[in-house]
C-alpha positions as CSV (number, residue, x, y, z in Angstrom):
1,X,133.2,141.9,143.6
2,X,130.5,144.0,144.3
3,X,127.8,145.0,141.8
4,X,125.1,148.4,141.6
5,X,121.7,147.8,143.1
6,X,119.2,150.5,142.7
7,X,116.1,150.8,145.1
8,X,117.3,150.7,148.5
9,X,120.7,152.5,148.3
10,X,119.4,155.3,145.6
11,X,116.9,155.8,148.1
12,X,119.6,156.8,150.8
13,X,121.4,158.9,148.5
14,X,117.4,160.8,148.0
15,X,117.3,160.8,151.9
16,X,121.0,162.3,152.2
17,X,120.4,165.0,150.1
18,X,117.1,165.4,151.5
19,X,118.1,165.9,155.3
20,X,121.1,168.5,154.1
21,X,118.2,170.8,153.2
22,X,115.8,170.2,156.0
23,X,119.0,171.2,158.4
24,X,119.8,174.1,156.1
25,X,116.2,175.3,157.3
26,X,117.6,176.4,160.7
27,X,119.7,179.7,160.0
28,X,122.2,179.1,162.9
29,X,123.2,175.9,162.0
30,X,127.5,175.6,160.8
31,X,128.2,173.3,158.5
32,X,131.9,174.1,158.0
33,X,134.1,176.6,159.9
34,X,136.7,177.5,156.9
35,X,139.4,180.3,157.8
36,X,137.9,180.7,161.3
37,X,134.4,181.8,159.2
38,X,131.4,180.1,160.2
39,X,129.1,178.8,157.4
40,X,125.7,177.1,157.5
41,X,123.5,174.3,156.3
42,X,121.8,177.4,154.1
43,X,125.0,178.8,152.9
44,X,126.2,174.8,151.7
45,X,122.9,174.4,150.1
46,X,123.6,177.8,148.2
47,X,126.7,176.4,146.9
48,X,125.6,173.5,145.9
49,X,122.9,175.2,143.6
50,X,125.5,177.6,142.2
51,X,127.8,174.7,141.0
52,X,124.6,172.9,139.6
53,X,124.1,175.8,137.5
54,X,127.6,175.5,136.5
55,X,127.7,172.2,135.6
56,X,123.7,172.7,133.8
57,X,126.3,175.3,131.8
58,X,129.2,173.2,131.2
59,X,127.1,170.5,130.4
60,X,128.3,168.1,132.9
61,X,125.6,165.3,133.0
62,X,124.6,162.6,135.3
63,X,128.1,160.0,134.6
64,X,130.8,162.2,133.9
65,X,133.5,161.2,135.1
66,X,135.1,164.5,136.9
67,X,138.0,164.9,138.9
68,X,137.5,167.7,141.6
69,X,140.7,169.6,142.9
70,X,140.6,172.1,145.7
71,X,141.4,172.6,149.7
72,X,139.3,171.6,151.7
73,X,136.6,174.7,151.8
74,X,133.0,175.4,151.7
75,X,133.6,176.0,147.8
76,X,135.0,172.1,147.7
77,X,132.7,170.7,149.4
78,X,129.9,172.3,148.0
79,X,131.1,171.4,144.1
80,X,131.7,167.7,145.8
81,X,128.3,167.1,147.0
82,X,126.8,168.5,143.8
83,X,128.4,166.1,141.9
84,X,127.0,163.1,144.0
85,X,123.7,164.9,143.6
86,X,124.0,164.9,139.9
87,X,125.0,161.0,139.2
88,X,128.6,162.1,137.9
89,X,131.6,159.5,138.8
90,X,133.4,161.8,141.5
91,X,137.8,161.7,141.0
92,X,138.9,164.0,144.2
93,X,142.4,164.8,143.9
94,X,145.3,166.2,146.3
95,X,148.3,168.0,145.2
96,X,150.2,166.3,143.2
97,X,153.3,166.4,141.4
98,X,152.4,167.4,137.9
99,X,153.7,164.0,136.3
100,X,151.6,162.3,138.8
101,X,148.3,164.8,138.8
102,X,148.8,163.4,134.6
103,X,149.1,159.7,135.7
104,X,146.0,159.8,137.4
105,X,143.7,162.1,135.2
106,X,144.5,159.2,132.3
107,X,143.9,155.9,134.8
108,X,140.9,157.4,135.5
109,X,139.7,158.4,131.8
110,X,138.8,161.6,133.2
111,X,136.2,164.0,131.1
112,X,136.2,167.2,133.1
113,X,138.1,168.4,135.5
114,X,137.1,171.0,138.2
115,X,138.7,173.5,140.1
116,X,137.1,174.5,143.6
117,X,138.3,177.7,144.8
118,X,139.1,178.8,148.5
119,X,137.8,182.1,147.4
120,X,134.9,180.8,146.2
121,X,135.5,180.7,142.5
122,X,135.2,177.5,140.4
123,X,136.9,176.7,137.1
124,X,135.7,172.9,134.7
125,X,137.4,172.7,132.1
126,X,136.7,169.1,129.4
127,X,139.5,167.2,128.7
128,X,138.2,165.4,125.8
129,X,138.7,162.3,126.7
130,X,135.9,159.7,126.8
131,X,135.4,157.5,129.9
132,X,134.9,154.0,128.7
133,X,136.2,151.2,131.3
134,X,133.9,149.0,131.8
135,X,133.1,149.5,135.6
136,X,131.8,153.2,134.5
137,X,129.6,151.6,131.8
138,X,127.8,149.3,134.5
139,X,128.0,152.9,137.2
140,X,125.7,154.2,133.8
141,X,123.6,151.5,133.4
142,X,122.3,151.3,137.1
143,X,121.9,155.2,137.4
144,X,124.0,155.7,139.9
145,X,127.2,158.1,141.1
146,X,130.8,156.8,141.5
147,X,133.7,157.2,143.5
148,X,136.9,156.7,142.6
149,X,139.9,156.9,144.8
150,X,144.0,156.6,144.2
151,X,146.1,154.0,146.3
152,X,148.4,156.7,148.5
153,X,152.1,157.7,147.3
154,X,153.6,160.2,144.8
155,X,156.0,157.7,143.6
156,X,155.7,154.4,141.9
157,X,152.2,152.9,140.4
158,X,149.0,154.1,142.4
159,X,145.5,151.6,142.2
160,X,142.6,153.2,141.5
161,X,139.5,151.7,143.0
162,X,135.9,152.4,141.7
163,X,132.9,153.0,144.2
164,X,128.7,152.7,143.6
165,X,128.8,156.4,145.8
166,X,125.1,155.6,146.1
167,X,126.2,152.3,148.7
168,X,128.8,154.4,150.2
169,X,125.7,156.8,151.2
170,X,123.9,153.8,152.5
171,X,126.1,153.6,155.5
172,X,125.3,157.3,156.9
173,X,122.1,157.5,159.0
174,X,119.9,159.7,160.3
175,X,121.0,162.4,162.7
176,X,121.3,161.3,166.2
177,X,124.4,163.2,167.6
178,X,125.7,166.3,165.7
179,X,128.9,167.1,166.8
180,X,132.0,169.7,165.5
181,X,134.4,167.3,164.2
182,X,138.3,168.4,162.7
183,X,138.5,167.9,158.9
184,X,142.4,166.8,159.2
185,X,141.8,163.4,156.7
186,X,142.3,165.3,153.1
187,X,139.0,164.5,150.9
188,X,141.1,162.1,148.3
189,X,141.6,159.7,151.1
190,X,138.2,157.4,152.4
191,X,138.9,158.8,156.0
192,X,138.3,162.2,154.3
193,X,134.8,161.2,152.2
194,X,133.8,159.5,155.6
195,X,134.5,162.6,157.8
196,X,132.3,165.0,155.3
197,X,129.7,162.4,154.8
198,X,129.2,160.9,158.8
199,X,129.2,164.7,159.8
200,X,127.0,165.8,157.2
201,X,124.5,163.2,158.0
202,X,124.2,164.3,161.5
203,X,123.5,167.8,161.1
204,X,127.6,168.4,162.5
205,X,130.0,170.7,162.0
206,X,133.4,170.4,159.5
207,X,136.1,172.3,161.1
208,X,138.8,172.6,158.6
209,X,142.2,173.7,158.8
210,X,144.6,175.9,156.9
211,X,147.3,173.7,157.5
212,X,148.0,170.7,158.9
213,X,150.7,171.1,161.7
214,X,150.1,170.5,165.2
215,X,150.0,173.7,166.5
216,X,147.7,174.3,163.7
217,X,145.0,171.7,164.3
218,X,145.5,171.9,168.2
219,X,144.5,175.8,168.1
220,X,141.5,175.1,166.3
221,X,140.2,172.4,168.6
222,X,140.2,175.3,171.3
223,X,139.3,177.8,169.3
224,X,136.2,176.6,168.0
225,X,135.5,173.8,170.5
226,X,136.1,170.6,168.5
227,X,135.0,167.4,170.1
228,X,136.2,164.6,167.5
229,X,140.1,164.5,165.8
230,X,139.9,162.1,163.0
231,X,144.0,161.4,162.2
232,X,146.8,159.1,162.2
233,X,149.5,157.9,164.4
234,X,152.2,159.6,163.1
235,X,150.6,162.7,163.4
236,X,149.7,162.3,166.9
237,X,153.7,161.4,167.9
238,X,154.3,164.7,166.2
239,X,151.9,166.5,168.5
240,X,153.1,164.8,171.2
241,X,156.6,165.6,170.8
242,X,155.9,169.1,169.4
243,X,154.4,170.4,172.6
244,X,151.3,171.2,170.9
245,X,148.8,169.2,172.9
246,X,150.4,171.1,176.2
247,X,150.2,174.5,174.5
248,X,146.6,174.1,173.6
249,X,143.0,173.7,175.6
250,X,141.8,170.4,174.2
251,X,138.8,170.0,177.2
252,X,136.2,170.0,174.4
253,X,137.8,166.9,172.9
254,X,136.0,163.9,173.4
255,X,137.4,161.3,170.8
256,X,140.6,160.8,169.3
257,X,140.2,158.4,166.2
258,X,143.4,156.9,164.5
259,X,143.7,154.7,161.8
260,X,145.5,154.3,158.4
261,X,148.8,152.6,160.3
262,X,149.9,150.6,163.4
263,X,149.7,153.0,166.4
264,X,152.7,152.5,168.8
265,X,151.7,151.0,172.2
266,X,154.1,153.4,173.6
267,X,152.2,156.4,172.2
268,X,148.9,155.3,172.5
269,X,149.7,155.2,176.5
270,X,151.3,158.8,176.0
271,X,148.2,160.2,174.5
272,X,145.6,158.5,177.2
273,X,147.8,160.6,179.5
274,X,148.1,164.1,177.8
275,X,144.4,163.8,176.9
276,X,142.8,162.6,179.9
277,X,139.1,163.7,178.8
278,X,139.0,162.3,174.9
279,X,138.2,158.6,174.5
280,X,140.7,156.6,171.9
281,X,139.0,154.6,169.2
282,X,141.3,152.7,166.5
283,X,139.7,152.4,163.1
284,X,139.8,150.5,160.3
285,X,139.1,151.0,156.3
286,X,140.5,150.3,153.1
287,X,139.4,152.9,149.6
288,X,138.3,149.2,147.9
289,X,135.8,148.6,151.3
290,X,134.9,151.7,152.8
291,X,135.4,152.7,156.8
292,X,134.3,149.4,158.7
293,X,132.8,149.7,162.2
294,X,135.2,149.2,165.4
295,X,135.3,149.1,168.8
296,X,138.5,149.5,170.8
297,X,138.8,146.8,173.9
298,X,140.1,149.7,175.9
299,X,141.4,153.0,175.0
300,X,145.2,151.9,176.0
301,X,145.0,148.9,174.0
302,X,145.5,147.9,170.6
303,X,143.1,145.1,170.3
304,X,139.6,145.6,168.4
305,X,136.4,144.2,167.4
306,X,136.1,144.6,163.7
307,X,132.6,144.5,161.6
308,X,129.3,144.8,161.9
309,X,125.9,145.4,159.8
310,X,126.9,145.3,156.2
311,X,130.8,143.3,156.7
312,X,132.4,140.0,157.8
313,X,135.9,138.7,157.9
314,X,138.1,136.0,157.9
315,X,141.8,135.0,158.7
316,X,143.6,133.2,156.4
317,X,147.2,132.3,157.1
318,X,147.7,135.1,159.4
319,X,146.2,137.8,157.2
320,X,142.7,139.3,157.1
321,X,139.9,139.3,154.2
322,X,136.8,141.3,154.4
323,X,133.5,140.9,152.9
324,X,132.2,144.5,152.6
325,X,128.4,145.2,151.5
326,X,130.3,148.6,149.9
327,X,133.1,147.2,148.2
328,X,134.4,148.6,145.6
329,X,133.6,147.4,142.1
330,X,137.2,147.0,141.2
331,X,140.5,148.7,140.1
332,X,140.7,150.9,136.9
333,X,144.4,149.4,136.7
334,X,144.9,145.8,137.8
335,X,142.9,142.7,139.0
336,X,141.1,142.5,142.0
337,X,141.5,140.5,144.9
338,X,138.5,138.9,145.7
339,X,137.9,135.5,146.1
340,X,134.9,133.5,145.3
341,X,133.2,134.0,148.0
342,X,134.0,137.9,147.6
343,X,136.3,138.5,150.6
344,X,139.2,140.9,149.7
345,X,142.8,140.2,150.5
346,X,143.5,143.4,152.6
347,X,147.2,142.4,153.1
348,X,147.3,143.1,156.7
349,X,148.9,140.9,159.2
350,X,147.0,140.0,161.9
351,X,147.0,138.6,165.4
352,X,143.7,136.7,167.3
353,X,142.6,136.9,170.9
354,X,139.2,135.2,170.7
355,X,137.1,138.7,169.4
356,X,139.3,140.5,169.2
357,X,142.2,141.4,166.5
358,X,145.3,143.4,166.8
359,X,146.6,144.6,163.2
360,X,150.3,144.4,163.1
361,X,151.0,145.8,159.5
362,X,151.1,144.9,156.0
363,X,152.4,141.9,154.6
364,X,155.0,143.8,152.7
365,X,156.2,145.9,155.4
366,X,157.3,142.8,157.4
367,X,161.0,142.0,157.5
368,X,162.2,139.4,157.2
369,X,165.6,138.2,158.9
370,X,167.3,134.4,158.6
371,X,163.8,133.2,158.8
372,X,162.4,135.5,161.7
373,X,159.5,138.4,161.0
374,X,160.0,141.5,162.3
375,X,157.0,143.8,162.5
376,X,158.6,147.7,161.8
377,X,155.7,148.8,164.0
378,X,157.2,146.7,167.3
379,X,160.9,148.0,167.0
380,X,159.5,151.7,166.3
381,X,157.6,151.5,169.3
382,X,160.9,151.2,171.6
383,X,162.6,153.4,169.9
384,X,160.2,156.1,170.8
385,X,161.1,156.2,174.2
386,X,164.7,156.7,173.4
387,X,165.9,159.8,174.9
388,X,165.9,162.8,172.4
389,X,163.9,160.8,169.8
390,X,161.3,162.6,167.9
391,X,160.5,160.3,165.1
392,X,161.6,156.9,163.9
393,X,160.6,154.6,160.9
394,X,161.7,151.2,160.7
395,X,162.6,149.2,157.4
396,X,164.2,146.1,155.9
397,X,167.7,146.0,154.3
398,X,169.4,143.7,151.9
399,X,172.0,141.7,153.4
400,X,174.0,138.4,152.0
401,X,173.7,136.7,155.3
402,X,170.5,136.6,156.4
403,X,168.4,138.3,153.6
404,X,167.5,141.3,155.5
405,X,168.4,143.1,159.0
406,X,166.9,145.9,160.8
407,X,167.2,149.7,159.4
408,X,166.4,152.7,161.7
409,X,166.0,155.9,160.8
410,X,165.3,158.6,163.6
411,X,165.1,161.8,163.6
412,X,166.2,164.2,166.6
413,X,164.6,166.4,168.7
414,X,168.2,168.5,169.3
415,X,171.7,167.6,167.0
416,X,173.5,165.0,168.6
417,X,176.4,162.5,167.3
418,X,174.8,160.0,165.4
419,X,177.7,157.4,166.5
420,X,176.4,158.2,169.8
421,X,173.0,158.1,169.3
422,X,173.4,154.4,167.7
423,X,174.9,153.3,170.7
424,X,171.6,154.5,173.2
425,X,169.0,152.8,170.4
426,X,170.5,149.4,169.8
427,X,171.4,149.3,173.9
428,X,167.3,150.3,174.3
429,X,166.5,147.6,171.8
430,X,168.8,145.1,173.5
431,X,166.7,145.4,176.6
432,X,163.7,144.8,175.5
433,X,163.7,143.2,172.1
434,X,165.3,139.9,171.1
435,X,168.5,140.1,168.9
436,X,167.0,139.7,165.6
437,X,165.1,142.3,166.2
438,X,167.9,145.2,166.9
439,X,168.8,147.5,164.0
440,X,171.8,146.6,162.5
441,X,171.8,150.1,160.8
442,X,171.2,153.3,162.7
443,X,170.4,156.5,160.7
444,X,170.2,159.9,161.5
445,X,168.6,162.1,159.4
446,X,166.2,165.6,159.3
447,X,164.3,164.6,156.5
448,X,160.4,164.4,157.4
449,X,159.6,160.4,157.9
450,X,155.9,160.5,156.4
451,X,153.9,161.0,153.5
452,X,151.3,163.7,152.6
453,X,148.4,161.6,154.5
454,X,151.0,161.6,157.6
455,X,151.6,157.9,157.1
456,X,155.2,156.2,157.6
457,X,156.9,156.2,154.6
458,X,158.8,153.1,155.2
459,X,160.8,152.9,151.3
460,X,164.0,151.4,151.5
């Protein structure tokens, strides 16, 4: 597991800072486009001050460990970047359920929580609790900021990973290509921190949106001339199949990244056609080791290089570990797992063509039937070209006879019979799929298929 060093990296978090205010020195440059309102470098480093004085008030020292709720806004992003600036030990938070907002304030010993305001306003309020885990003490001792970040999921038990924010700093350099990049990655999630920071760092442009539907983020990529959409896979099939990317101007867009989830062949090939001037990069990043460099083979492909300055891997039994300079220092909440050599057991199931990997899914997600994986992934890929198909997750079911078959779950673009609809999917799957492999269970339902961070939800 990783441990602080101070020099090198708290020098990077000197030079962030640094380069915020030397961009914040030419009036007419945005820094975040909230509510369709431009605001610049100036306007950020006005913020910031403001919640300085506010901590300096609510005596909220270098630290603290503070969680930070709030949209994405000016006001969030501001209060977030003071709170690096100051040494505290950063807790973002999303909406949560209020059982689960409680969960997480206690994992993560949490001393002061505060409120960012769309409007501007800002609320901390102390908790009285005392932060005293161990991986906070040596966060104290070594000067620097922290980071910590939930596992996703409203239900069941969430790991909470700790960060040196200092290291995660140390990957952003110095501006080379600013560009206006969509903030659709909410900031609780490593995508999120990356987008802000990586933008940031390059003198760029935060777009955010008021909500996250496709017609939504697809307006503001015309509207305000976005060149980079940060998202998922799941959210792209939705845009796909909601029209949006057809209703839209999207010749500004020049990248497409996707990550958090396998990406369905099918619909990668569907999106190099309805986006003929954006490049497609997959990308790759855990909370415990940061966003690791990539480079896609091709833009229709799957397969990727993966690592670079700062990581390694290796493949054991099928499933990767990474060595990552910026790993996290470990879980609030459970052990762990890195092994001696301090690679970390990212549970994702891998395939190998020389370079190049293909990531197939989690370990847990595969199912298993009389013997024979099945990768959900695979099977939801064929069933997106079903006729009248909008979405589709795949999971495993208990059965007596061969442990598990095949579950589907679709939901329609237009009511239809869902005897009938069975019959269409399993026939599809027939065709292309070995037997195994067909669900043996056929759902139909209107229930949206993914989670808050628009990644499958694939419980059982």
């Amino acid at each position: 597991m990783s441990e602080p060093r101070s020099s090198g990296e708290n020098e990077a978090r000197k030079s962030f800072f640094a380069s915020l205010r030397e961009f914040a020195k030419n009036a007419e440059k945005t820094a975040i486009v909230f509510h369709d309102r431009p605001h610049t470098y100036a306007g950020l480093i006005d913020e910031m001050a403001l919640w300085q004085r506010r901590f300096d008030e609510s005596e909220v020292t270098a630290g603290a460990v503070v969680a930070l709720e709030g949209g994405y806004s000016l006001n969030s992003c501001a209060a977030l970047l003071a709170l690096i600036d100051r040494g505290a030990v950063l807790v973002p938070l999303g909406p949560l359920p209020d059982h689960k907002r409680e969960e997480f304030l206690a994992v993560a010993e949490v001393e002061t929580v505060v409120r960012a305001e769309g409007d501007g306003t800002g609320h901390i309020e102390h908790t009285g609790a005392h932060a005293s885990h161990e991986l906070f003490g040596r966060l104290r001792a070594a000067s620097r900021p922290g980071l910590v970040l939930f596992s996703s999921g409203t239900t069941g038990s969430s790991k909470a990973s700790v960060l040196d924010f200092a290291k995660v700093l140390s990957r952003y350099s110095i501006a080379t290509n600013p560009r206006r990049i969509l903030s659709f990655l909410s900031l609780d999630h490593i995508g999120g921190i990356n987008t802000l920071l990586h933008t940031f760092s390059q003198g760029g442009t935060v777009v955010a949106v008021p909500e996250r539907t496709p017609d939504a983020v697809f307006a503001a990529i015309a509207e305000h001339g976005v060149q980079i959409l940060p998202t998922t896979p799941t959210f792209l099939n939705m845009a796909l199949m909601s029209g949006a990317i057809e209703r839209h101007d999207c010749t500004a867009l020049t990248l497409v990244t996707y990550g958090t989830e396998p990406m369905p062949i099918q619909t990668l090939r569907r999106l190099t056609t309805a986006l003929p001037g954006a490049h497609f990069k997959q990308t790759y990043g855990l909370s415990e080791l940061g966003i690791l460099p990539t480079r896609s083979k091709s833009d229709d492909t799957l397969w990727l290089k993966l690592g670079g300055a700062g990581f390694d891997y290796k493949i054991v039994d099928d499933v990767l570990w990474v060595r990552s300079d910026m790993a996290m220092l470990g879980y609030l909440n459970a052990s762990a797992p890195f092994d001696e050599e301090g690679y970390f057991n990212t549970q994702d199931v891998v395939q190998v063509d020389g370079e190049y990997l293909r990531i197939l899914g989690r370990r847990s997600e595969i199912i298993n039937v009389g013997g024979e994986k099945v990768y959900p992934n695979e099977v939801e890929g064929v069933l997106l070209e079903a006729d009248n198909v909008a979405d589709v997750t795949v999971s495993g079911l208990p059965s007596p006879v061969t442990g598990m078959v095949v579950k589907a779950t679709v939901r329609l673009i237009t009511a239809e019979d869902g005897k009938a609809v069975a019959i269409r999917v399993r026939k599809l799957c027939r065709e292309q799929l070995e037997a195994y492999k067909v669900p043996v269970v056929v759902e139909v339902s209107e229930a949206p298929q993914h989670s808050e961070r628009f990644k499958k939800s694939r419980s059982v």
